[in-house]
C-alpha positions in Angstrom: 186.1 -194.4 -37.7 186.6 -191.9 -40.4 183.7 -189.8 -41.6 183.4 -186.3 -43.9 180.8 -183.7 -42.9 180.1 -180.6 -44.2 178.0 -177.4 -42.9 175.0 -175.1 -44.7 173.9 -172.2 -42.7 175.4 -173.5 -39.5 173.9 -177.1 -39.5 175.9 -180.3 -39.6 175.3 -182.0 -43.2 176.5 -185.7 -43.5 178.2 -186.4 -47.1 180.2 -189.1 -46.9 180.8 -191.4 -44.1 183.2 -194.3 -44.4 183.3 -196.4 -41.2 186.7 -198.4 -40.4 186.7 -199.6 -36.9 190.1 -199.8 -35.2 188.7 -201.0 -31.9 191.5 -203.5 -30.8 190.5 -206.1 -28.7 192.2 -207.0 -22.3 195.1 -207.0 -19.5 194.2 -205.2 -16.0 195.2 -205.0 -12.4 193.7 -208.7 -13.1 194.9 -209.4 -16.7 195.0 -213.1 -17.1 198.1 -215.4 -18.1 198.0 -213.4 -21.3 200.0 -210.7 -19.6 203.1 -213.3 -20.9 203.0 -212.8 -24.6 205.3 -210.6 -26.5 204.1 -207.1 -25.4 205.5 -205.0 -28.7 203.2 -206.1 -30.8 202.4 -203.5 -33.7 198.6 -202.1 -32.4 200.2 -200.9 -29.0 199.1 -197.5 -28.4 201.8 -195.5 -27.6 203.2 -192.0 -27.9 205.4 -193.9 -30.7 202.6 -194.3 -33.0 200.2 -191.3 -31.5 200.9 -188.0 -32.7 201.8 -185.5 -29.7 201.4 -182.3 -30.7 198.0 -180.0 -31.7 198.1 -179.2 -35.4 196.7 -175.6 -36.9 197.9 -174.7 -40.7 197.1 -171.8 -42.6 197.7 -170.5 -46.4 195.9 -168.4 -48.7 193.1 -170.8 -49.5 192.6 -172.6 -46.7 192.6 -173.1 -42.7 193.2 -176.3 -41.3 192.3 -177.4 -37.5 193.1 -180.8 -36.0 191.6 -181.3 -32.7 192.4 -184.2 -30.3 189.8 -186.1 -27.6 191.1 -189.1 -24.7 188.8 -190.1 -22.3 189.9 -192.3 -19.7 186.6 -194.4 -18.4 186.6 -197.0 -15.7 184.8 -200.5 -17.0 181.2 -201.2 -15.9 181.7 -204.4 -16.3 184.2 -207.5 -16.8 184.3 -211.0 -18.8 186.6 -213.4 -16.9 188.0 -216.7 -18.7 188.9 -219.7 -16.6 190.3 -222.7 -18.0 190.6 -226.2 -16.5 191.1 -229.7 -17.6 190.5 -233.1 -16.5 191.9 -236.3 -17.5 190.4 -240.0 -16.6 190.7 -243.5 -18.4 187.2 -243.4 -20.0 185.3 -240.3 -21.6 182.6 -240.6 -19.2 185.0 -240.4 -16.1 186.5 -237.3 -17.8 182.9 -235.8 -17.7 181.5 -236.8 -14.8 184.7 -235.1 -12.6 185.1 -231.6 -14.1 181.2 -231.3 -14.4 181.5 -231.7 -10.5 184.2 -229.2 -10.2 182.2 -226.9 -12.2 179.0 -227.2 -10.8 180.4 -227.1 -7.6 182.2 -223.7 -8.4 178.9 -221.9 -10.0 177.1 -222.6 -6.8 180.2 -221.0 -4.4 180.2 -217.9 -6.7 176.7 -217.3 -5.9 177.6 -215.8 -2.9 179.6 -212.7 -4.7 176.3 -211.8 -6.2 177.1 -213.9 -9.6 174.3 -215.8 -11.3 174.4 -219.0 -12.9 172.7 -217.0 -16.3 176.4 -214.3 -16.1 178.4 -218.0 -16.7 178.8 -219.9 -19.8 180.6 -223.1 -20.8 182.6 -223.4 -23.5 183.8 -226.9 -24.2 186.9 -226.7 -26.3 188.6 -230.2 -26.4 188.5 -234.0 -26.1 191.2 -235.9 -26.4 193.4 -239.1 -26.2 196.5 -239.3 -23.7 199.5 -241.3 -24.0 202.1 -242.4 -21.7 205.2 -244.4 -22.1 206.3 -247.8 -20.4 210.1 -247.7 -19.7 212.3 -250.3 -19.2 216.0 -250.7 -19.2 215.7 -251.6 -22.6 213.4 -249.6 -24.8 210.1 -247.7 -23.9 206.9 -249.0 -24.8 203.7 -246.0 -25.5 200.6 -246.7 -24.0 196.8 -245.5 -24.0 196.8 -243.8 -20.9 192.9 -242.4 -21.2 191.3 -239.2 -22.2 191.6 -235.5 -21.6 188.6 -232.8 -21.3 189.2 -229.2 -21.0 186.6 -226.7 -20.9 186.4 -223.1 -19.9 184.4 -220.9 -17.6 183.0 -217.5 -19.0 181.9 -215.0 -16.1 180.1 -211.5 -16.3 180.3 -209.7 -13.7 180.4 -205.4 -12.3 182.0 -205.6 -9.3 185.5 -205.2 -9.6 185.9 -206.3 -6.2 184.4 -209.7 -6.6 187.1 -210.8 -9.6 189.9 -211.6 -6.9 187.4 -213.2 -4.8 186.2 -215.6 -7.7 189.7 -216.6 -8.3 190.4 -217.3 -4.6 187.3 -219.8 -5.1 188.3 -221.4 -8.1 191.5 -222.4 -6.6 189.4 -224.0 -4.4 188.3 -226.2 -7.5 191.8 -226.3 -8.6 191.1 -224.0 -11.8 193.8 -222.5 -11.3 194.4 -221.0 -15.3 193.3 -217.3 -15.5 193.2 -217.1 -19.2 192.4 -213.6 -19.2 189.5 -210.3 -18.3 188.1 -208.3 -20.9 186.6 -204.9 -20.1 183.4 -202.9 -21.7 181.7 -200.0 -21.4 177.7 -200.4 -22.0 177.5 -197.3 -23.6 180.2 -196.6 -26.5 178.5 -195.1 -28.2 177.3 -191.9 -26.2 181.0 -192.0 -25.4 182.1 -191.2 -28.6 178.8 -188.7 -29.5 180.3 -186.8 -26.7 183.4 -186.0 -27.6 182.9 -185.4 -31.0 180.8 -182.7 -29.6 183.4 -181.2 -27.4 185.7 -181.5 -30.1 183.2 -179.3 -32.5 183.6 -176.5 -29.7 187.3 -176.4 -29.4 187.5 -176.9 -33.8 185.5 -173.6 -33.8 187.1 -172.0 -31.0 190.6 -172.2 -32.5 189.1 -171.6 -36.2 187.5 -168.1 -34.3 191.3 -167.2 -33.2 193.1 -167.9 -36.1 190.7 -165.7 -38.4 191.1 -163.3 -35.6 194.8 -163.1 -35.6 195.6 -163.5 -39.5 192.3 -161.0 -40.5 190.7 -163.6 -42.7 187.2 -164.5 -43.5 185.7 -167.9 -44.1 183.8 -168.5 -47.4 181.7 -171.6 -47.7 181.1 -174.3 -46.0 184.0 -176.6 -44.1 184.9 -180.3 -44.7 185.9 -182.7 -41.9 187.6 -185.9 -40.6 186.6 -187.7 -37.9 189.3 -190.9 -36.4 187.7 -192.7 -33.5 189.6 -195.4 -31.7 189.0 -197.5 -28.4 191.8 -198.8 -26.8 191.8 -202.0 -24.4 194.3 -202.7 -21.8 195.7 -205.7 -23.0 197.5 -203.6 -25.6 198.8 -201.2 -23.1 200.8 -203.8 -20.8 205.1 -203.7 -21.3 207.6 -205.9 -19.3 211.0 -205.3 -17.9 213.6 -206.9 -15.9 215.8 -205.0 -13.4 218.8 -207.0 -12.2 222.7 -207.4 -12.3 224.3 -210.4 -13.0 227.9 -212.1 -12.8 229.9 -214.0 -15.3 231.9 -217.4 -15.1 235.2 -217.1 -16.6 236.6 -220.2 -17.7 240.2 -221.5 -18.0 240.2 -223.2 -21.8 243.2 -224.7 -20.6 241.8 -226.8 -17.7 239.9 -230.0 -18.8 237.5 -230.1 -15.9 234.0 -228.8 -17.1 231.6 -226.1 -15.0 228.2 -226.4 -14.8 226.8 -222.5 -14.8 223.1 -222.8 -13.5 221.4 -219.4 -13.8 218.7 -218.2 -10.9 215.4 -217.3 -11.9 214.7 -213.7 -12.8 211.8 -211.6 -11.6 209.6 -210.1 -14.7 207.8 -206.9 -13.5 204.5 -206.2 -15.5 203.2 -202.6 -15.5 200.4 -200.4 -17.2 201.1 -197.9 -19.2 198.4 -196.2 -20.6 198.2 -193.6 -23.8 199.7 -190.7 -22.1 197.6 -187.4 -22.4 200.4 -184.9 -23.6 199.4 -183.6 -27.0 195.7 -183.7 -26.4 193.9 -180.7 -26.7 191.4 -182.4 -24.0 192.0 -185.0 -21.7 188.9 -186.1 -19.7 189.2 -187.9 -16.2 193.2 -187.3 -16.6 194.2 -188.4 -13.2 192.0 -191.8 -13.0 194.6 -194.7 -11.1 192.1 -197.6 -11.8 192.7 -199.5 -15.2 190.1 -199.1 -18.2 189.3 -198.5 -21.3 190.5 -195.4 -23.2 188.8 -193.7 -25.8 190.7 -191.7 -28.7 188.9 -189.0 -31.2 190.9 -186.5 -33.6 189.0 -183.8 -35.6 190.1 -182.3 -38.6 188.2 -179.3 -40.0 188.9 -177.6 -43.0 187.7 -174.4 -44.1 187.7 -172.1 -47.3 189.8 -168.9 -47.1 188.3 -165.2 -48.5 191.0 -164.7 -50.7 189.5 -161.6 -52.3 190.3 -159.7 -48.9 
């Protein structure tokens, strides 16, 4: 969010305000089988792309003051997506069975405080399945039946209660945890308030400067406002720690090796927008994954240059 602002006689005065909202839409201690996609896709947040250092310039004619805002806020609440399928040799079947898991699942999940009105449904896909007869001879394909796949939608607060609702879903065999998205209710009161506390520390450091360079400010300042929300799905990176042998082979021997590799752990981490550079980093040491919240000020004032 970008927005220009100028003061008369010490009150705010909106001029302009263009709006472009960089909110990128999860991953989180429970991220969801999304965690597996390429993590270095181009809106990560990351010191790379952030700038890391405060910013103050001064000429003749004018003073310029960048201030910068991260909040780290735990969720108040989570959307879970399950996915499941189900596959029978007539449409009806197909129905009939994964309504029964379904329904069956809702009413469990009651007991972690979850009502039926925090779930929704979302149908995504009927379709025909084929198989193929083999013989020694050739391999025939065959109408095999149908497939239905739908997906579960939960709201819930409680933290707590995700693992517990994915213990019980196993239960069902829905075992796809397509993934968890995180909100705040209240954005933006969020943002209101730090672009308050950033108004303080602009005129703080605009007080200092004219201080130290004895200069005077004439007229009245300009601003820009950047305000970005960042998810944790964008936040997640991926390594692999591990030594491995090699086969050398003899180009001279005709007998052939087979070199079968062994599976390789993947190790998934968080790793948030880091607070160096900030002028202000609220709720710096919070361990539980959420949602981060990004503001930069930039004022700009008029210089006395008749002084």
């Amino acid at each position: 969010m970008k927005t220009q602002i100028t003061y008369v006689n010490g009150k705010i005065n909106w001029i302009i305000i263009v709006l472009f909202f960089s909110f990128n839409t999860i991953k989180a201690q429970i991220s969801g089988n999304q965690v597996y996609r390429n993590n270095n896709y181009e809106n990560n947040y990351n010191q790379g792309n952030l700038p890391n250092k405060t910013t103050v310039s001064i000429n003749d004619n004018h003073l310029t003051v960048t201030v910068k805002m991260l909040h780290n806020k735990k969720a108040d609440g989570f959307v879970i997506t399950l996915g499941l399928n189900q596959e029978d040799e007539t449409v009806s079947g197909c129905s009939k069975k994964i309504n029964v898991r379904i329904d069956g699942f809702l009413e469990k999940i009651k007991s972690l405080g979850i009502k039926k009105e925090n779930c929704y449904i979302d149908f995504i896909s009927q379709t025909k399945i084929y198989d193929f007869n083999a013989t020694n001879e050739n391999a025939q394909q065959v109408d095999k039946g149908f497939e239905i796949k739908k997906n579960i939608i939960i709201t819930t607060s409680n933290a707590n209660s995700l693992e517990k609702l994915i213990a019980i879903a196993s239960d069902f065999e829905i075992h796809d945890i397509i993934k968890v998205d995180y909100f705040n209710n209240d954005t933006n009161a969020i943002h209101n308030s730090l672009f308050d506390e950033a108004l303080v520390l602009a005129e703080a450091k605009k007080i200092r400067y004219m201080k130290s360079f004895g200069k005077r400010i004439i007229g009245t300042p300009t601003a820009t406002e950047e305000f970005a929300t960042v998810f944790p799905k964008t936040q997640y990176k991926m390594y692999q720690a591990f030594e491995s042998s090699e086969i050398e082979t003899n180009h001279y021997n005709r007998n052939q090796y087979l070199k079968k590799l062994a599976r390789k752990n993947k190790t998934f981490y968080y790793d948030g927008v880091s607070g160096a550079g900030f002028d202000k980093v609220i709720n710096p040491n919070q361990t539980e994954v959420g949602i981060q919240y990004l503001l930069t000020l930039t004022m700009t004032y008029k210089i006395d240059t008749s002084i």
